[in-house]
N, C-alpha and C positions, 0 to 999 in steps of 0.2 A: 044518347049513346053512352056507351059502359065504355070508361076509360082501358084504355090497354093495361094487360098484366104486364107488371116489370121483368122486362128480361135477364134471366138467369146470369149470372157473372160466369166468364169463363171457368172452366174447371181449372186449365191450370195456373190462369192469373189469383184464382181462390188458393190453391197448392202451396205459388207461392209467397203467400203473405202470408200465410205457418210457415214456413221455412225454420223459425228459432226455435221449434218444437222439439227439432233435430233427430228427426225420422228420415232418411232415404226421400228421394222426393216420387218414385212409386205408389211410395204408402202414403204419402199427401194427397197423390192423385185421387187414392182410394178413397181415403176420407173423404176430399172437397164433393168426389163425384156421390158419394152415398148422401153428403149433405144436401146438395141439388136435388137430386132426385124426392130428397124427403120433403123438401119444399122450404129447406131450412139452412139456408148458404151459413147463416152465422153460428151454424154447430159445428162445422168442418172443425174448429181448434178445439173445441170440447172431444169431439171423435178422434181425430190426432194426440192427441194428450192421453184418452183411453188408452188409445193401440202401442201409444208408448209404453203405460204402464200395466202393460201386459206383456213385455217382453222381460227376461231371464232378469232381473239386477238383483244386485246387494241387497242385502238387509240387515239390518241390526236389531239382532236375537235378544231382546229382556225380556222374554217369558220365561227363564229359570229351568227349563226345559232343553239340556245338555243335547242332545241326540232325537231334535226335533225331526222327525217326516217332515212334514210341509216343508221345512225350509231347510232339508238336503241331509239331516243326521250330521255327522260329526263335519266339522269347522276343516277342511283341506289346504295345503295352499301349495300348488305344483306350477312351475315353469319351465321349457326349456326351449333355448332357440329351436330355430327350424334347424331341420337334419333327417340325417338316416340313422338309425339305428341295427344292429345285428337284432335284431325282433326275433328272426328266424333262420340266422344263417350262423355255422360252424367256422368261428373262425380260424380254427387249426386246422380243420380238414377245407377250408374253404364252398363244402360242403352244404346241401340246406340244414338248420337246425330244428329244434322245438323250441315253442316259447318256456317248457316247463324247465331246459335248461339254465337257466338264471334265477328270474324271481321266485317261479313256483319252489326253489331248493332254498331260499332263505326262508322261507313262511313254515316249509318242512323244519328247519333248524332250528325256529322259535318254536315250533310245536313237540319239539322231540319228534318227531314222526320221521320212516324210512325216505316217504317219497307226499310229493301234494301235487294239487290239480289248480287252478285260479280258472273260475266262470265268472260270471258277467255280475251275480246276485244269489244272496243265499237260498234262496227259492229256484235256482237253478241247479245250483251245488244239490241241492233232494230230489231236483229229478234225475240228474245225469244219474247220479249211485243209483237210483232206484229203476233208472232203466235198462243200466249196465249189467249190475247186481242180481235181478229178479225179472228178468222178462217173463209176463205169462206165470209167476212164479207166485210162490205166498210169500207176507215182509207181515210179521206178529209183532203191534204194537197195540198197547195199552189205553184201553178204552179215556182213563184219563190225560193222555196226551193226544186226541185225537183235534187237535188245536187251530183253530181261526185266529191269524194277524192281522194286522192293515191292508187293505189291498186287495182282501177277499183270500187271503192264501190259506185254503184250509187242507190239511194233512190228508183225507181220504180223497179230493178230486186233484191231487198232484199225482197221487200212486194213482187213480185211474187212469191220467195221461200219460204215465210212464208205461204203465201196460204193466207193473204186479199186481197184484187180487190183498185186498186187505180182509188180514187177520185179524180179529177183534183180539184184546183177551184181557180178562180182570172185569173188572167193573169202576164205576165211574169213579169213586175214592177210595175203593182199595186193592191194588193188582201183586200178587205175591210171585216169586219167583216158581213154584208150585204153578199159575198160570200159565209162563212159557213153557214149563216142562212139558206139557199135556199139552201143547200145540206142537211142538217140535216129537211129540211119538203119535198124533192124532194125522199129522202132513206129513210126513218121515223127510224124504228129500225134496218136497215138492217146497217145501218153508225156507227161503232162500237166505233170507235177513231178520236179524233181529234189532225191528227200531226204537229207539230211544229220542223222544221228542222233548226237547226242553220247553216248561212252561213259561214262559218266555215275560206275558202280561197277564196275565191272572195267577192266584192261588187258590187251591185246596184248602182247608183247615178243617180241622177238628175229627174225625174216625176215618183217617187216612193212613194207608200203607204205601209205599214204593217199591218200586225193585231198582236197584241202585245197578250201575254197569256192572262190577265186580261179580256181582251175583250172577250176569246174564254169560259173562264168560265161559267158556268150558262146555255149554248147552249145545254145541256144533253148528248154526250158521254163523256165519259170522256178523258181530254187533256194530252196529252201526249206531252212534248219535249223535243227533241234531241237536248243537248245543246253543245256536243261534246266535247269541249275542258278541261272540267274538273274545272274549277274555283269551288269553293267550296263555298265560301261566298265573297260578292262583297267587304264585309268589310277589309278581310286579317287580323282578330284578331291577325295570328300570326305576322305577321311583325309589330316589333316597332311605324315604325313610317305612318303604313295601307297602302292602296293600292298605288300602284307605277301610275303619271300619265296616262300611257301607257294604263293601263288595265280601262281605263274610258268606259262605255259601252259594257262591255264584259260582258253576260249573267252568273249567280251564279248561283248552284242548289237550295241554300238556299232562295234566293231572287224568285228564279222561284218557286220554291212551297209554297212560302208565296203568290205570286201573283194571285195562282188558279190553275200551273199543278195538275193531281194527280200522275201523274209518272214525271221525271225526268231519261234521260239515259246520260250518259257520259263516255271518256274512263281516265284510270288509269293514263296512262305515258304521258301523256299532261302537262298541269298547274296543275295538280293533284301532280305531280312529284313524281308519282311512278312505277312502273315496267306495263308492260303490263295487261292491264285487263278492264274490262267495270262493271258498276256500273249502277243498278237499283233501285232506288229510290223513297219512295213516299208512297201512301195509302196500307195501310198494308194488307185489303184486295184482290188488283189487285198486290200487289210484292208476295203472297202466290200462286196467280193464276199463275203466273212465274214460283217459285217456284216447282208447282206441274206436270208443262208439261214435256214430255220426253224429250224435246230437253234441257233442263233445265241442267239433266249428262251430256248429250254428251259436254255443252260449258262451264262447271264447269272448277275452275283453280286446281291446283294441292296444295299440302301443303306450297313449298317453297313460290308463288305466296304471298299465302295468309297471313302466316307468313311478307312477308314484306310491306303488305299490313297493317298489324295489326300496325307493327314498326312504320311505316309513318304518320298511324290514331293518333296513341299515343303521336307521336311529334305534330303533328298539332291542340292536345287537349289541349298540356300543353304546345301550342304556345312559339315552341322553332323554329320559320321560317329558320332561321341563322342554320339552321342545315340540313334544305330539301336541298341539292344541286342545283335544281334547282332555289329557290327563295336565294340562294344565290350569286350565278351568274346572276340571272337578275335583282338583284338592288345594286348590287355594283357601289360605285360611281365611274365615267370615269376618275376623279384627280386619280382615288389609280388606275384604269386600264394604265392610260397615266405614271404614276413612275413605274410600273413595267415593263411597255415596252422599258423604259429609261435602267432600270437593263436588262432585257434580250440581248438588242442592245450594252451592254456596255460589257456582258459577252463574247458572240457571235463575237464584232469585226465586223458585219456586219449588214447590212438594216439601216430603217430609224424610226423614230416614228412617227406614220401618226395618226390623229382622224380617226373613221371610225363609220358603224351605222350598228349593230346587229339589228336582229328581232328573234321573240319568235320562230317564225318556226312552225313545227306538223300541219300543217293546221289550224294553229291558227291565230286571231288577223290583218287579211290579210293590208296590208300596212301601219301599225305599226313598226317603228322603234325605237331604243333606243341606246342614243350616245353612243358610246365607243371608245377604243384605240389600238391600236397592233402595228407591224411590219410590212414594206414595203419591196419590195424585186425587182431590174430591173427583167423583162423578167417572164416566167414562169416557174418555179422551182418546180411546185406540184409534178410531176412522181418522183424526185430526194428526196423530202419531202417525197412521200409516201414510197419508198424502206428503210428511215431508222428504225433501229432497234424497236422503237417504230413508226409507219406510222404516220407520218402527217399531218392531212387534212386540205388545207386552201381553198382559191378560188383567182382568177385573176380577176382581175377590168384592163381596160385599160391599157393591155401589162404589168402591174403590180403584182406581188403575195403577197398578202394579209394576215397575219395571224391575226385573232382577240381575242383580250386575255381576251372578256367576256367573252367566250364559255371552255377559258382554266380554269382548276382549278391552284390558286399557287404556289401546291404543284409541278406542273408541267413544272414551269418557268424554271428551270434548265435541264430538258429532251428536250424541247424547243429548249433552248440557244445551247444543244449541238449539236440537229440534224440542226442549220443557220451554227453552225461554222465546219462543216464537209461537207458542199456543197462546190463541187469543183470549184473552180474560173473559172471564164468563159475567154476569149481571151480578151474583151474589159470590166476590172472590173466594175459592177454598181451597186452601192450602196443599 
């Protein structure tokens, strides 16, 4: 006779002997019972462990890469008790209000702009204009900005879900203001907008021409650009000692609508360095017409958004820089980054102190670097990085693991130093 198979252990006495996983005890249920079922009770805490670390947490940014995707763009930090806020309600007239009453008028204020809009994402902010703007209508923009980002978001299937018709015009490196002239008498009023797409991560070079906003002014629809990245003023009132060389030539919203846009779109968590959202900017008239479309709810942000949206306006008023995360991190000087890598390498017992060269990231400022310093590592150590208790993230440069301590806040040099000095030694130690 064939001995009996062993019977399965209860699912939730399996649950809870992961309990110190510290997962909800549901999701223990889940895992214990998927273990069972696989025939394989002693993976319940392996699959527990998975599903934990697959939910939202921290991480600690050494990839040198300012305004990473993957791990959210720029650095936020918002709280506020629970409450109600006037989100939408007139407190003198007691009245309902708009949310564009408050914040949407400080973002207007750092832009020079009459009036703004705040949607959800900058990819939002180009269709609302464009649906608002040009329903059914032509929008003539320039064959070399007709631009793919992250995400799949590319410039001609955004205007066909808004519902305008895209107008080619130029060609792929060089579009002369002579272009839109002859679109704008070949469409007469049917040519609603004239757009302006910033190339955001890629460049042109070499027998290229533009047509700069100034030039498109005057032409009769009114101009519209996507300057994407969020600079706010070329100037940087708030940083002491103003713009960082780096940012030479980066399009402002301020500077663009002094120039002759009458809209302005950009997104939030860029060089903006704040939480996700897109920002409509510009003639008060055409941001009401925004304003007033249905798609306008649908890509509205919610309170918390805006709320830190307001926080961020308010520092950036009372040009406090050294307090946005972002632009604190990307103009720190590389001497104070290159001594703390000395400290981290000294706490740790381990790597080396290498220079190394950050960029802003986000689809931003495309082959723009900015010097900095970090940790050197033999071999690739990332997977080993990423498992500890707070995840890791660096990158590998030739056979090397990289950590770059622009992107790290200093607060974080000792969560650092601990997850180098708890990587196991390898057979042949290197440095």
């Amino acid at each position: 006779m064939t001995a009996p198979s062993a019977r399965p252990p209860s699912v939730d006495a399996l649950a809870r002997s992961i309990a110190d996983v510290g997962l909800p005890h549901p999701l223990l249920v889940e895992a214990a019972r998927a273990a069972i079922a696989a025939g394989d009770a002693a993976s319940a805490r392996a699959r527990a462990e998975q599903r934990a670390r697959s939910l939202l947490r921290p991480v600690l940014n050494a990839t040198g890469v300012l305004l990473h995707t993957n791990l959210g763009r720029a650095p936020v930090a918002h709280a506020q008790a629970a409450g109600y806020t006037n989100l939408e309600l007139d407190l003198r007239s007691g009245r309902r209000g708009s949310r564009s009453d408050h914040v949407a008028r400080l973002w207007a204020d750092l832009c020079g702009a009459e009036a703004a809009l705040v949607v959800n994402n900058g990819a939002a902010a180009v269709l609302l204009v464009l649906a608002a703007l040009a329903p059914g209508q032509g929008v003539a923009v320039s064959r070399s900005e007709l631009v793919e980002i992250g995400g799949g978001f590319r410039v001609p299937e955004v205007m066909a879900q808004s519902g305008a018709r895209l107008v080619e015009v130029g060609t792929t490196n060089r579009t002369r203001r002579s272009d839109f002239e002859r679109a704008v008498a070949t469409h007469g009023e049917d040519l609603a907008v004239l757009l302006k797409v910033h190339q955001s991560n890629y460049r042109i070079v070499g027998f290229t021409e533009t047509v700069e906003v100034g030039e498109l002014a005057g032409l009769g629809p009114p101009v519209v650009a996507d300057i994407g990245s969020g600079l706010l003023d070329a100037a940087c009132p708030w940083l002491p000692g103003g713009p960082p060389p780096w940012l030479a030539g980066e399009p402002a919203a301020r500077q663009t609508l002094a120039a002759g846009a009458d809209l302005v779109t950009f997104s939030g968590d860029k060089l903006a360095g704040g939480p996700q959202a897109g920002v409509i900017a510009g003639r008060a008239e055409l941001v009401s017409r925004c304003a007033a479309h249905p798609l306008a709810r649908a890509l509205r942000p919610g309170g918390l958004v805006l709320a830190a949206l307001q926080s961020l306006a308010l520092t950036y008023l009372e040009r406090r820089g050294g307090d946005i995360p972002f632009w604190r991190m990307a103009t720190v000087d590389a001497a104070e980054l290159r001594s703390r890598a000395f400290a981290v390498v000294a706490s740790a017992a381990r790597g080396r102190v290498v220079d190394l060269a950050s960029v802003p990231g986000g689809g931003t400022l495309p082959g723009v670097v900015i010097a900095s310093a970090g940790v050197s590592l033999g071999g690739d150590r990332l997977a080993e990085l990423r498992a500890w208790r707070r995840p890791v993230i660096g990158r590998v440069e030739e056979g090397r693991t990289l950590l770059d301590l622009r992107s790290v806040d200093p607060g974080d040099d000792s969560e650092l130093a601990s997850a180098l000095s708890a990587l196991a030694l390898r057979t042949k130690p290197q440095a």
